[in-house]
C-alpha positions in Angstrom: 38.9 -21.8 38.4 36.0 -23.5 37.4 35.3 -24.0 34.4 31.2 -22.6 33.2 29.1 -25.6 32.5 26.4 -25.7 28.9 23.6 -24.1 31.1 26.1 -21.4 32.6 27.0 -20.7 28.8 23.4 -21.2 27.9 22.1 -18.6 30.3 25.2 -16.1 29.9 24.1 -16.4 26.0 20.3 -15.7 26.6 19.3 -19.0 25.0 15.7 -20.2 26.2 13.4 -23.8 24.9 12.5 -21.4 22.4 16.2 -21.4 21.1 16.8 -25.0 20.7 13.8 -25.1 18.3 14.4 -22.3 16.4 18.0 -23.7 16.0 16.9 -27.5 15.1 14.5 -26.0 12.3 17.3 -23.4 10.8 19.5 -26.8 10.9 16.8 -29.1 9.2 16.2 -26.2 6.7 19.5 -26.3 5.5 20.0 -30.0 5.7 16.8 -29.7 3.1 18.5 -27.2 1.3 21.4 -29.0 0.9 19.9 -32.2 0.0 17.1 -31.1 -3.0 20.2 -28.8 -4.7 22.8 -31.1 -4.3 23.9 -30.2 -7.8 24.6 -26.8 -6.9 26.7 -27.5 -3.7 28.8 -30.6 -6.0 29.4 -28.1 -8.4 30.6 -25.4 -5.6 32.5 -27.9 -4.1 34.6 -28.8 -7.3 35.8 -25.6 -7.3 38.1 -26.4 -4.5 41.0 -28.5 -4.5 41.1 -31.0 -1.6 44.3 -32.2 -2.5 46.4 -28.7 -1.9 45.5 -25.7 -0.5 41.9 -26.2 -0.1 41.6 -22.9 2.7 42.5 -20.5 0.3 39.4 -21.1 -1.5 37.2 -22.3 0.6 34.2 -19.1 1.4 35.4 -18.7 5.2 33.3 -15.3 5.3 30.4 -17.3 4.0 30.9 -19.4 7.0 31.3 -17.0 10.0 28.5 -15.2 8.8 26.5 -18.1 9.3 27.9 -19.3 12.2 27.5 -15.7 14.0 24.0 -15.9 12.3 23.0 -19.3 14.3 24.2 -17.7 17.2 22.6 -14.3 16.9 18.5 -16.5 16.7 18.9 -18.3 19.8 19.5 -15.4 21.6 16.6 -14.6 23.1 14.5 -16.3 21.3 10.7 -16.2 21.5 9.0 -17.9 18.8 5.7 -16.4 19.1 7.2 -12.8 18.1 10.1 -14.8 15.6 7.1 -16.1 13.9 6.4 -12.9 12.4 9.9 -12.0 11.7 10.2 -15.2 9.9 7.3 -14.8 8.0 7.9 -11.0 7.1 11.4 -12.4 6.2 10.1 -15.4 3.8 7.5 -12.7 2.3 10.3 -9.7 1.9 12.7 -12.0 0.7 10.4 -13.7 -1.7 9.3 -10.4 -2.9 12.8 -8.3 -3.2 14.3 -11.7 -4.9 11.4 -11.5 -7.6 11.9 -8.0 -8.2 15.9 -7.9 -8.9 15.8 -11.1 -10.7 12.5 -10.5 -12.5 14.2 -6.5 -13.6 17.6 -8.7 -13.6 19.0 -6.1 -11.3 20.9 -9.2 -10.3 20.8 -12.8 -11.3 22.3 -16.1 -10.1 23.9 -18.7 -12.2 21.1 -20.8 -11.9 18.8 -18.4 -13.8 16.0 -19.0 -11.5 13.6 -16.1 -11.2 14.1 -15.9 -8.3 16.0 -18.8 -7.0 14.0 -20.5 -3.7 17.2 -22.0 -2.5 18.0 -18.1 -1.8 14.5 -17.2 0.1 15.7 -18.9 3.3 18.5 -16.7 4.1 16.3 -13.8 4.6 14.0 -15.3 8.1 17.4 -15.6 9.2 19.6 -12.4 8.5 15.6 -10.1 9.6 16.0 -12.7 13.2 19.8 -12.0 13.6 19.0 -8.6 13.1 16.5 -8.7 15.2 18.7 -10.1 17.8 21.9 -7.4 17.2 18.5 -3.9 17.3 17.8 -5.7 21.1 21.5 -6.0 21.7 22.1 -2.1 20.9 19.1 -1.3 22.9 20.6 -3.3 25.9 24.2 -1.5 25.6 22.3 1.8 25.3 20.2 1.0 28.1 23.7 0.1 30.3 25.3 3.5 28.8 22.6 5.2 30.1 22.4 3.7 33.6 25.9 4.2 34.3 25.6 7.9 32.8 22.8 8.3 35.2 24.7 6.8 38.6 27.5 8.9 37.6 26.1 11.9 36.9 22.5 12.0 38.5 21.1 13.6 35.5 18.3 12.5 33.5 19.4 14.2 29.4 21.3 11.2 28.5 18.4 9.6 27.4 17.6 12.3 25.2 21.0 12.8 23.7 20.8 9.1 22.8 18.1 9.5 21.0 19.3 12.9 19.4 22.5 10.8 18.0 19.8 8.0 16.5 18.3 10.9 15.0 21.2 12.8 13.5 23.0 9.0 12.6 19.3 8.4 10.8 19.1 11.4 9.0 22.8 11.1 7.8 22.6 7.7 6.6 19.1 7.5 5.2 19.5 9.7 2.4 22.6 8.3 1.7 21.5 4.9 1.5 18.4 6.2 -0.6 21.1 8.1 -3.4 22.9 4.6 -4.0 19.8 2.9 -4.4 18.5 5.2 -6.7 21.9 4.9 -8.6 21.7 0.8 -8.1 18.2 0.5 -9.7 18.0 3.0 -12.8 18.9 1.3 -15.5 15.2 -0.5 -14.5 13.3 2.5 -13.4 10.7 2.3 -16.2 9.6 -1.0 -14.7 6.9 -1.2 -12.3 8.4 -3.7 -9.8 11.1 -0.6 -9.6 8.4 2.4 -9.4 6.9 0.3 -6.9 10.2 -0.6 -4.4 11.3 3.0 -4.7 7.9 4.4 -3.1 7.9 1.8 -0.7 11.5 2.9 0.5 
């Protein structure tokens, strides 16, 4: 059997030009990262002990997110639409960041208000999920192709879209009760008044 070449795996993946230059900027952007707080990764990399069992606290979840992450924006990519998401994800992030440290919802050992070398992760979690809304579509799409050779009916479409619906309206308020719980103690604050009628 022979064995799929880069641009077999590279097509199979759905990786375009686009991808390659989304994917050298996420890498630069970390390399940055990395290098103006150094302090911060020498003092998370103290915490483990090189000289034993250095796997059992090193962040492996941490990792694989971020590998799947890298993944997930070259899929597909296209930057003149990712140019948005990145820039609604900079934005959202700089803003939600502001308001839970500012109303220290949350804070990070740093004590920045909020802490930049956090804003970054947020153009790439809105692009990977980005990427994982188109990959449901597609599987829904297939679902509902198959459905339709099977069955030569055409209400499949609309079930799909009652389950969205019901799965919505389930969730949603759900989500909406835990936040409410999350961000009381700071509900007299106006960054708070303000994210709660935005939700």
């Amino acid at each position: 059997m022979k064995r799929p070449n880069f641009r077999e795996i590279a097509k199979y993946m759905g990786w375009t030009r686009d991808s390659y230059v989304l994917f050298s900027g996420f890498v630069l952007l970390c390399g940055v990262i990395v290098y103006a707080w150094w302090p911060l990764a020498e003092e998370l990399l103290a915490y483990i002990d090189w000289g034993g069992h250095w796997w059992l606290y090193f962040d492996w979840l941490l990792v694989g997110i971020w590998l799947i992450m890298s993944l997930l924006i070259m899929t597909g990519a296209d930057l003149k639409v990712d140019a948005w998401i990145v820039f609604v994800g900079f934005v959202g992030g700089l803003v939600i960041e502001s308001w839970g440290t500012q109303t220290e919802l949350w804070w990070y050992y740093t004590a920045e208000r909020p802490p930049l070398w956090i804003i970054p992760a947020w153009p790439i979690a809105s692009l990977s999920i980005d990427r994982l809304v188109r990959l449901l579509m597609k599987i829904s799409q297939t679902l509902k192709q198959e459905y339709h050779l099977k069955n030569r009916r055409q209400d499949f479409g609309s079930l799909c879209l009652n389950i969205y619906k019901i799965l919505y309206w389930l969730i949603f308020p759900i989500f909406f009760a835990m936040l409410l719980v999350f961000v009381w103690p700071t509900v007299g604050k106006s960054l708070t008044v303000m994210s709660i009628v935005l939700v």
